[in-house]
C-alpha positions, 0 to 999 in steps of 0.5 A, a space after each residue: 792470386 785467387 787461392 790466396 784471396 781465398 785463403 784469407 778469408 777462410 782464415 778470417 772466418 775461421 778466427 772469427 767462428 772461435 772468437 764467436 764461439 767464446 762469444 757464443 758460450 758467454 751468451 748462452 750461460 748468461 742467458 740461461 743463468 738468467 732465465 733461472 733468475 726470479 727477476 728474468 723468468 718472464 722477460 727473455 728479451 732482457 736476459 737476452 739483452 744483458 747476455 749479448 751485449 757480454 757477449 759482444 765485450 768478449 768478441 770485440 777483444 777477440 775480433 779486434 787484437 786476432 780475427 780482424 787485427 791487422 785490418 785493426 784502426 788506429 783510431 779505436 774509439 771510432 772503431 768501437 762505435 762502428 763495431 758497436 752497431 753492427 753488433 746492436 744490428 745482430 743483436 736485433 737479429 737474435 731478438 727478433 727471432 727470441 720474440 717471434 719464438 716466445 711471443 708470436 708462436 708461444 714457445 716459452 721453455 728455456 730451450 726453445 728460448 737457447 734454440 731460437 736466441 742463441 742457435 737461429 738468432 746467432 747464425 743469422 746475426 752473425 752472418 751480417 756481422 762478418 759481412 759488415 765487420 769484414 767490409 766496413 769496420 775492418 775493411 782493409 782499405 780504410 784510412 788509418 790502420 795499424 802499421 800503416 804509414 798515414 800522409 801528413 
């Protein structure tokens, strides 16, 4: 029972590991597409704004119909809303990190901007996300699944 368990997370996490990594690739190519841009040259945190939340359309679609989906609710826009904010919450991860980087120890090229946004911001954002996401928003036990018989 216990190799099963393990089995099944292993394969949530490895599905949401590539639906992040077609998040991940949205991310850094609109962020850095933008910070190209005369209008965002100086201000990554709202190229990295712009960029995740992209990102986060991208991976709602993969994690709610092939990471998530048979943990899926019926009751989508609820879903959406809960989604949403672990998203926001990672996405508050990611610019912390951004901030701490350009700001506070002065490290404003591109690069540095990708390496503390999109590589340490997203492995520490994304680490709360597949907590919350496995046991708040997709948490099997939740009223209302897809395919699930619901008691009048």
């Amino acid at each position: 029972m216990r190799t099963l368990a393990r089995s099944a997370v292993v394969g949530q996490l490895t599905k949401f590991a590539l639906v992040g990594g077609v998040g991940f690739v949205v991310d850094v190519t609109t962020f850095t597409l933008l910070r190209l841009s005369p209008p965002f040259e100086g201000s990554p945190l709202k190229a990295k704004i712009i960029s995740t939340v992209l990102a986060i359309v991208a991976n709602w679609i993969g994690n709610r119909y092939w990471t998530f989906g048979p943990h899926r609710s019926t009751r989508g826009f609820m879903e959406a809303v809960e989604f949403g904010v672990v998203s926001v919450l990672g996405m508050l991860v990611a610019l912390a990190c951004l901030a701490v980087s350009h700001y506070v120890l002065g490290f404003r090229t591109i690069l540095a901007d990708n390496i503390s946004g999109n590589v340490v911001g997203l492995v520490l954002g994304s680490a709360l996300r597949f907590l919350l996401y496995r046991h708040w928003v997709y948490h099997p036990r939740r009223r209302n699944r897809v395919g699930a018989v619901v008691a009048d």
